[in-house]
MMTF fields as JSON, N, C-alpha, C and O atoms, coordinates in Angstrom:
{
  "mmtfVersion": "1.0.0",
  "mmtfProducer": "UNKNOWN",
  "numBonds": 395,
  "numAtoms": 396,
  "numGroups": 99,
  "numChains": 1,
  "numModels": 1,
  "chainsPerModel": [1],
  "groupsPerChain": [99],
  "chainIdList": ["A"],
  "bondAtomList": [4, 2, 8, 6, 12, 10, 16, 14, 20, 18, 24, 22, 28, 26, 32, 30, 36, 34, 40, 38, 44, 42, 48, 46, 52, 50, 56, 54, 60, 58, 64, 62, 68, 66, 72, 70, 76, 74, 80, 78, 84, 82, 88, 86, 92, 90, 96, 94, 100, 98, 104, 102, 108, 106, 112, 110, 116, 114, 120, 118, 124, 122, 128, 126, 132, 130, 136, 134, 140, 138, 144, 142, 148, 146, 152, 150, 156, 154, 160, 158, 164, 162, 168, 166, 172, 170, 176, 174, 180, 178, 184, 182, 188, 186, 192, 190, 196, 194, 200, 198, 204, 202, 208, 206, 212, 210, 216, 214, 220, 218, 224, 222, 228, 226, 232, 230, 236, 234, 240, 238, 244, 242, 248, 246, 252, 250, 256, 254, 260, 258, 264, 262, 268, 266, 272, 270, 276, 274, 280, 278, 284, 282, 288, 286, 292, 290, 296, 294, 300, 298, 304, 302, 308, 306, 312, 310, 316, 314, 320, 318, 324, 322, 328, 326, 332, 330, 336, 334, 340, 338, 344, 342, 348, 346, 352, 350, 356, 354, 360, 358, 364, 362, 368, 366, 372, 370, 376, 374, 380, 378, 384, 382, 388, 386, 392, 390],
  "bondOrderList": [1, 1, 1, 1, 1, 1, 1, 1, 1, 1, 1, 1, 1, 1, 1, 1, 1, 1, 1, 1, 1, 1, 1, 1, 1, 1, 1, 1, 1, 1, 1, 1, 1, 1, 1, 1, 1, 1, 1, 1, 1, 1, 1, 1, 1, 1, 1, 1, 1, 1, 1, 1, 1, 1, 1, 1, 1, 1, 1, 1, 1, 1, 1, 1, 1, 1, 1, 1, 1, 1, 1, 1, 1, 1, 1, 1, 1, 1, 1, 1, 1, 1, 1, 1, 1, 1, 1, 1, 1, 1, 1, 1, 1, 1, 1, 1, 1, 1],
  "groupList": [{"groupName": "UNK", "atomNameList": ["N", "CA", "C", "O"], "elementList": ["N", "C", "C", "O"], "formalChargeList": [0, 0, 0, 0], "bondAtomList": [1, 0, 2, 1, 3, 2], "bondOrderList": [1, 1, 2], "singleLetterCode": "X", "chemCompType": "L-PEPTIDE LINKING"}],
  "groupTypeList": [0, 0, 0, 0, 0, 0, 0, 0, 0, 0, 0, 0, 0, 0, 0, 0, 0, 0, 0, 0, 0, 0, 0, 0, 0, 0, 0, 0, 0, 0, 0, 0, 0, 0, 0, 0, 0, 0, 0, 0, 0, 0, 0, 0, 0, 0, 0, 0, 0, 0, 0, 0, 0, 0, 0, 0, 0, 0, 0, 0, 0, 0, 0, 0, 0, 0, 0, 0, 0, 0, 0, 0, 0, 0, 0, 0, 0, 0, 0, 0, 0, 0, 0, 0, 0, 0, 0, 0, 0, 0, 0, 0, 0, 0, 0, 0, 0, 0, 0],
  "groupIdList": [1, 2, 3, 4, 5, 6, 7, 8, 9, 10, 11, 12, 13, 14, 15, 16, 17, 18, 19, 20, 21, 22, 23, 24, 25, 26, 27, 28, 29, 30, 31, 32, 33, 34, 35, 36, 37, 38, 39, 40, 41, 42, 43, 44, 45, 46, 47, 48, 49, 50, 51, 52, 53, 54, 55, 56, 57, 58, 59, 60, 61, 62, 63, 64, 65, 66, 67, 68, 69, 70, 71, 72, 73, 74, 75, 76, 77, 78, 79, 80, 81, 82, 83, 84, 85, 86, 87, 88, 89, 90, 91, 92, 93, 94, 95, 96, 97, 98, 99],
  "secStructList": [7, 7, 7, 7, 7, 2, 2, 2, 2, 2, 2, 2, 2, 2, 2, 2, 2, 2, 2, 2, 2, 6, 6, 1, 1, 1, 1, 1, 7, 1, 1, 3, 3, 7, 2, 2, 2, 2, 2, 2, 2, 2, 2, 2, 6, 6, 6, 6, 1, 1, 7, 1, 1, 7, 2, 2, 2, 2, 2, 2, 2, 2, 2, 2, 2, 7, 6, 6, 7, 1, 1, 7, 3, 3, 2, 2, 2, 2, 2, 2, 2, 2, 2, 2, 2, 2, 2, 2, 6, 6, 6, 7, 7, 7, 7, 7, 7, 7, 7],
  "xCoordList": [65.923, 65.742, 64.932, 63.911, 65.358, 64.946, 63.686, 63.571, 62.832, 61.605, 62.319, 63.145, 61.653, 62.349, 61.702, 60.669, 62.702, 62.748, 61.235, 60.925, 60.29, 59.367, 58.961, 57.926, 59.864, 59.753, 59.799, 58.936, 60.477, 60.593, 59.025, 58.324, 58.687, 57.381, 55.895, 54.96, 56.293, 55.456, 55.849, 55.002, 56.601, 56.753, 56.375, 55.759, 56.595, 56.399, 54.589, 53.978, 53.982, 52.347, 51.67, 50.571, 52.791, 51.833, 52.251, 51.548, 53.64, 53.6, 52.738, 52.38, 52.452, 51.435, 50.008, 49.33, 49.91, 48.688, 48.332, 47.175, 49.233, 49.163, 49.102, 48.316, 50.015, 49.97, 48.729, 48.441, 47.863, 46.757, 45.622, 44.987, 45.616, 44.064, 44.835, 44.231, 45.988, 46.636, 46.29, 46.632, 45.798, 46.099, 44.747, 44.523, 43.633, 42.091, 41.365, 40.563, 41.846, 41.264, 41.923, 42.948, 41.63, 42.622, 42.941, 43.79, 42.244, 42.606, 43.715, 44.726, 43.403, 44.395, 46.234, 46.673, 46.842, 48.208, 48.162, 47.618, 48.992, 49.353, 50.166, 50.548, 50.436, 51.406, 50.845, 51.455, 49.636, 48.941, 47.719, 47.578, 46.801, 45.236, 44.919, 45.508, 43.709, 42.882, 41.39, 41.134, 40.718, 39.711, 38.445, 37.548, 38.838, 37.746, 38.361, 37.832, 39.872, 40.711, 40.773, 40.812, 40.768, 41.274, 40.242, 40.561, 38.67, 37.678, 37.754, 37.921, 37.577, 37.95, 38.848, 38.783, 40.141, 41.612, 40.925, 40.81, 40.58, 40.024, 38.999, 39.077, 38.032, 36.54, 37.751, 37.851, 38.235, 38.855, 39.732, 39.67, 41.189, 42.34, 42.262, 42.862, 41.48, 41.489, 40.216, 39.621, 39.884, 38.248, 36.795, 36.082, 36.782, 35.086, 35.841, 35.639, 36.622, 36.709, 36.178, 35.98, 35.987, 34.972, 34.579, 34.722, 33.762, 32.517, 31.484, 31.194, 30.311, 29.167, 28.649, 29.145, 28.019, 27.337, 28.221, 27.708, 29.519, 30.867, 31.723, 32.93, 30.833, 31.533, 32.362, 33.446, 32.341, 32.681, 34.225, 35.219, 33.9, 35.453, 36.653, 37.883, 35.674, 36.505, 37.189, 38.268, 36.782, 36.846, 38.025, 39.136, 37.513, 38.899, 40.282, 41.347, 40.2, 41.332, 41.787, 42.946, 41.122, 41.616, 42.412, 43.377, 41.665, 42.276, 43.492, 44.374, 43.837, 45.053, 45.941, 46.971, 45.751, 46.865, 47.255, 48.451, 46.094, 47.03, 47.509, 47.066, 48.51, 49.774, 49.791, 49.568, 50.282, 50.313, 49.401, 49.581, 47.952, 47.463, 46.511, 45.687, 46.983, 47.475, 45.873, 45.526, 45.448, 44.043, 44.449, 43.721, 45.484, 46.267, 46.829, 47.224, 46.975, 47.65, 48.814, 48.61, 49.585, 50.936, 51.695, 51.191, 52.675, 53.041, 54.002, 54.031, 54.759, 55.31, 54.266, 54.697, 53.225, 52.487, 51.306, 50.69, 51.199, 50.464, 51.087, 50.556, 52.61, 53.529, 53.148, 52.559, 53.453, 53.634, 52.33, 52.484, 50.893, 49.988, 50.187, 50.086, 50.57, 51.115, 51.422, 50.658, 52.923, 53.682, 53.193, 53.474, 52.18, 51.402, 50.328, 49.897, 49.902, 48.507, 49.25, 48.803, 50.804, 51.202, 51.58, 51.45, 52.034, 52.526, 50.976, 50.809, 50.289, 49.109, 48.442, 47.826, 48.816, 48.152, 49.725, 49.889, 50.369, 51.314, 51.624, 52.458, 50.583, 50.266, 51.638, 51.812, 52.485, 53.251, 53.098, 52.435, 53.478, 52.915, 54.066, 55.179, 53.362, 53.901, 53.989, 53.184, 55.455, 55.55, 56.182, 56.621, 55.912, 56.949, 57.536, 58.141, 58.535, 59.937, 60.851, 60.402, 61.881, 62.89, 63.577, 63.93, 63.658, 64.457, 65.918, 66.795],
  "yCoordList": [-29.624, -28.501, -28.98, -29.642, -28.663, -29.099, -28.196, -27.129, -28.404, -28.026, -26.734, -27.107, -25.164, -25.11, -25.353, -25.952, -24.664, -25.249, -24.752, -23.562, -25.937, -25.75, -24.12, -23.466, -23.87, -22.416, -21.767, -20.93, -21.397, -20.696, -20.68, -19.67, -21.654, -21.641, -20.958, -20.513, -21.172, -20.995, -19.742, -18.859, -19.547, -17.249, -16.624, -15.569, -17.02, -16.493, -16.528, -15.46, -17.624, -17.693, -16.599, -16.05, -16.579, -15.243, -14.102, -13.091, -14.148, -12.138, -12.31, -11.182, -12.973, -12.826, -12.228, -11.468, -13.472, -12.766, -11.981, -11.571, -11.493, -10.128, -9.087, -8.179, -9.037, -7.901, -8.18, -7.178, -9.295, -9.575, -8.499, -7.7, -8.806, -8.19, -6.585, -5.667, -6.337, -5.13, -4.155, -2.977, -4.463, -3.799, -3.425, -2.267, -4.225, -4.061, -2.89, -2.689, -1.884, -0.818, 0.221, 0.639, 0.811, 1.554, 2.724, 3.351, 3.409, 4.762, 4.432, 5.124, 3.006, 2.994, 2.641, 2.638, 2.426, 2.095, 0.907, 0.267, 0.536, -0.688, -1.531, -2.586, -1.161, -1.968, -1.898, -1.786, -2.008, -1.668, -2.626, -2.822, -3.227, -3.949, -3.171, -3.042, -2.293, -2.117, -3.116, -4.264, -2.474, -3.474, -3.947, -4.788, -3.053, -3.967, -4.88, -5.76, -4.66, -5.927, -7.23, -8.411, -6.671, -7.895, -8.776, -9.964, -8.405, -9.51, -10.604, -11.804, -9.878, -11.608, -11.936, -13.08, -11.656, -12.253, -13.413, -14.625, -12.783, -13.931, -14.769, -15.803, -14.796, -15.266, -16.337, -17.555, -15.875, -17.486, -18.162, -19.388, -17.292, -18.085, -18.671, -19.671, -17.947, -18.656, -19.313, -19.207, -20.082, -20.353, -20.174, -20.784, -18.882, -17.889, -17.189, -16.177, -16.83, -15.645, -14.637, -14.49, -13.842, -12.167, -12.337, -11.528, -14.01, -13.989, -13.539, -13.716, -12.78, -12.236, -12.349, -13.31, -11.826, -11.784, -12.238, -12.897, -12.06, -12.132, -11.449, -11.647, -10.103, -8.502, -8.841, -9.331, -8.816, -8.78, -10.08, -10.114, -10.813, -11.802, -11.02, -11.01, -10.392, -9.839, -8.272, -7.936, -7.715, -6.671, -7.047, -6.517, -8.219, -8.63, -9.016, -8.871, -9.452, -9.982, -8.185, -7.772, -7.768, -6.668, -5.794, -5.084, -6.022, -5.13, -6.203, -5.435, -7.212, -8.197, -7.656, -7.196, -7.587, -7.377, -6.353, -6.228, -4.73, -3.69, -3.269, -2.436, -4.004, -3.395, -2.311, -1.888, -1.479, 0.223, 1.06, 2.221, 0.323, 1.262, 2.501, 3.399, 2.095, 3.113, 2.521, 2.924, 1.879, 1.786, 0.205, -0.511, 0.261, -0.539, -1.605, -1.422, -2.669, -3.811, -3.859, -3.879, -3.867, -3.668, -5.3, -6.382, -5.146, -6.883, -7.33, -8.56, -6.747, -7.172, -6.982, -6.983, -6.862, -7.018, -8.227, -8.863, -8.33, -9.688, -10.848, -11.857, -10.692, -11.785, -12.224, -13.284, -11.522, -11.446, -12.846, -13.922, -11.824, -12.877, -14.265, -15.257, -14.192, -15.79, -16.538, -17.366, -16.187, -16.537, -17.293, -18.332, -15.994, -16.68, -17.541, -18.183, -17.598, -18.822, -20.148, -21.224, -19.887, -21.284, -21.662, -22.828, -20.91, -21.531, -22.164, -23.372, -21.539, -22.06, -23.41, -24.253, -23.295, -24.613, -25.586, -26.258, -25.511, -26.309, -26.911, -27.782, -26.106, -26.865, -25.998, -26.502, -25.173, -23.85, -22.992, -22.409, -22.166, -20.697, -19.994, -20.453, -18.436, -17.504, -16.131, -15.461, -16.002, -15.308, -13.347, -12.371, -13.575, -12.518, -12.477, -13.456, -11.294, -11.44, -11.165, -10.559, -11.559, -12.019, -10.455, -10.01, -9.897, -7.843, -8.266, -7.412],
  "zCoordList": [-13.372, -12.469, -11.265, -11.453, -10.01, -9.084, -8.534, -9.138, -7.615, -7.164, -5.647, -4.814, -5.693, -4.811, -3.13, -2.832, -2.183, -0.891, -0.201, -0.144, 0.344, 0.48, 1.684, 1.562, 2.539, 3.118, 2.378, 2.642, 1.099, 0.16, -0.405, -0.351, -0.826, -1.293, -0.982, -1.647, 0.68, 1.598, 1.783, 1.646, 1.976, 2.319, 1.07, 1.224, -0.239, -0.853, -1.017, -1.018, -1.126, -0.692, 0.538, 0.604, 1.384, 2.468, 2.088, 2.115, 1.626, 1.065, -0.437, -0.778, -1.076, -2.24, -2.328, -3.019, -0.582, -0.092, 0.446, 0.356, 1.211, 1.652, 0.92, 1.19, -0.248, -1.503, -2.398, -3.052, -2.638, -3.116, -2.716, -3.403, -1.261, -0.278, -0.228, -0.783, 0.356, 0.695, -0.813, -0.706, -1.862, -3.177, -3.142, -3.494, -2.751, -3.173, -3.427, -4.339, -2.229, -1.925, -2.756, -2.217, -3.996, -4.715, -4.279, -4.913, -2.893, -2.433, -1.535, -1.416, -0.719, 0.308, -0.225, -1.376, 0.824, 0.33, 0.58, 1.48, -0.583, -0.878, -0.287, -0.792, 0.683, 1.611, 3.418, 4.482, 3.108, 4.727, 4.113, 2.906, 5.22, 4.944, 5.689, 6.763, 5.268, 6.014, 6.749, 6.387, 7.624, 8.059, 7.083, 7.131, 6.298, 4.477, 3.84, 3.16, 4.091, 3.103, 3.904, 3.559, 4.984, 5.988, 5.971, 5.929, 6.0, 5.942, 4.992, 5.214, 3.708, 2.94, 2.981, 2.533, 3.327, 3.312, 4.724, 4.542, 5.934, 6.751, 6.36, 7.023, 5.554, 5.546, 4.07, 4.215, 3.27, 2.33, 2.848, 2.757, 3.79, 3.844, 5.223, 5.616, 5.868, 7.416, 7.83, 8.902, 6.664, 7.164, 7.875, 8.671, 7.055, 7.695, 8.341, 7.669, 9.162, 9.809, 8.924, 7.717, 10.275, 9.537, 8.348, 7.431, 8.259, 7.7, 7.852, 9.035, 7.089, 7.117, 8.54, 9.129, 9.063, 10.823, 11.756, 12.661, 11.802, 12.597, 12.632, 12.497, 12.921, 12.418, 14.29, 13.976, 15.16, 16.322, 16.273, 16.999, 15.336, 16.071, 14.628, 14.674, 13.367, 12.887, 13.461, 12.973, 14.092, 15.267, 15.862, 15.89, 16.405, 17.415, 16.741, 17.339, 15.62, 15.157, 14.101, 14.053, 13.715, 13.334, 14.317, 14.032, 15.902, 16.847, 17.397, 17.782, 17.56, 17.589, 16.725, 17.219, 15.243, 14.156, 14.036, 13.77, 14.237, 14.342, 15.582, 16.372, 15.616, 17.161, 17.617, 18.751, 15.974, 16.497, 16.722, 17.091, 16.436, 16.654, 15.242, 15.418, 14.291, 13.195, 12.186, 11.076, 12.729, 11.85, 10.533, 9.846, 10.684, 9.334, 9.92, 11.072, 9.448, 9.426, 8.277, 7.063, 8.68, 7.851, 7.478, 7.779, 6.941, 6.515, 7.789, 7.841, 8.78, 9.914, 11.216, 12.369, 10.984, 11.814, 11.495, 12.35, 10.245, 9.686, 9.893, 10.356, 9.44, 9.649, 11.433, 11.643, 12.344, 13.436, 14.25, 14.827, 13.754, 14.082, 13.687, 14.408, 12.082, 11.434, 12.509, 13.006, 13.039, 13.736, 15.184, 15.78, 15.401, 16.58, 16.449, 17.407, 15.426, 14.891, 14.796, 15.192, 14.049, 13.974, 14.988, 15.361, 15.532, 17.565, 17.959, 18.125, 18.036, 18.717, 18.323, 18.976, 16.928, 16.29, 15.995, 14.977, 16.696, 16.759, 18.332, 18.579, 19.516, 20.51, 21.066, 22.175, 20.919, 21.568, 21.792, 20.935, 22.961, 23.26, 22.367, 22.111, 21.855, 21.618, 22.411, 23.057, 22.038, 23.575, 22.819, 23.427, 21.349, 20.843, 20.736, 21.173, 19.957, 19.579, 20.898, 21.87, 20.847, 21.953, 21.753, 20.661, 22.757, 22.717, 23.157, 23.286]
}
C-alpha cells in the first residue's frame, strides 16, 4: 500500500486544524473560530502569534481573517489567509481570487 499524495496530506492537516480550535468553545459553532479560538491556533501553529502581551498583532490578524465582517472566521476565509501567508513566504504576491 502506497503512502498517500502529499497535498492530500497537507489539506487534510489544515481542515483538522481548523475543526480542532473551531470546536473549543462549546457555545460557539463549530464551523466558525472565534477570536478566543483563534489565539492558540496562532500562538502553536504559527509560531507565538497572539501570544500572551500581543493582544494587538492578534487583533490584526483576527481583523485580516474575518472578511465579512461577522465577528467569526469561517474555514474559506481561514483557507484564504493560508493562501496568502504561503504566497508571501514563497517570495509571491497575493492578489485574491481571480472573478
Amino acid at each position: 500500500m502506497s503512502d498517500p499524495p502529499t497535498i492530500q496530506v497537507c489539506l487534510g492537516a489544515l481542515m483538522g486544524i481548523f475543526d480542532e480550535y473551531a470546536a473549543k468553545d462549546p457555545k460557539g459553532p463549530k464551523d466558525k473560530l472565534s477570536k478566543a479560538e483563534l489565539k492558540p491556533l496562532l500562538a502553536k501553529e504559527f509560531c507565538g502569534f497572539g501570544e500572551k502581551g500581543n493582544e494587538e498583532t492578534l487583533n490584526q490578524m483576527f481583523e485580516l481573517m474575518d472578511m465579512d465582517g461577522d465577528g467569526q472566521v469561517d474555514f474559506e476565509e481561514y483557507m484564504m489567509v493560508l493562501a496568502a501567508f504561503a504566497c508571501a513566504c514563497h517570495g509571491r504576491p497575493y492578489e485574491g481570487p481571480k472573478k
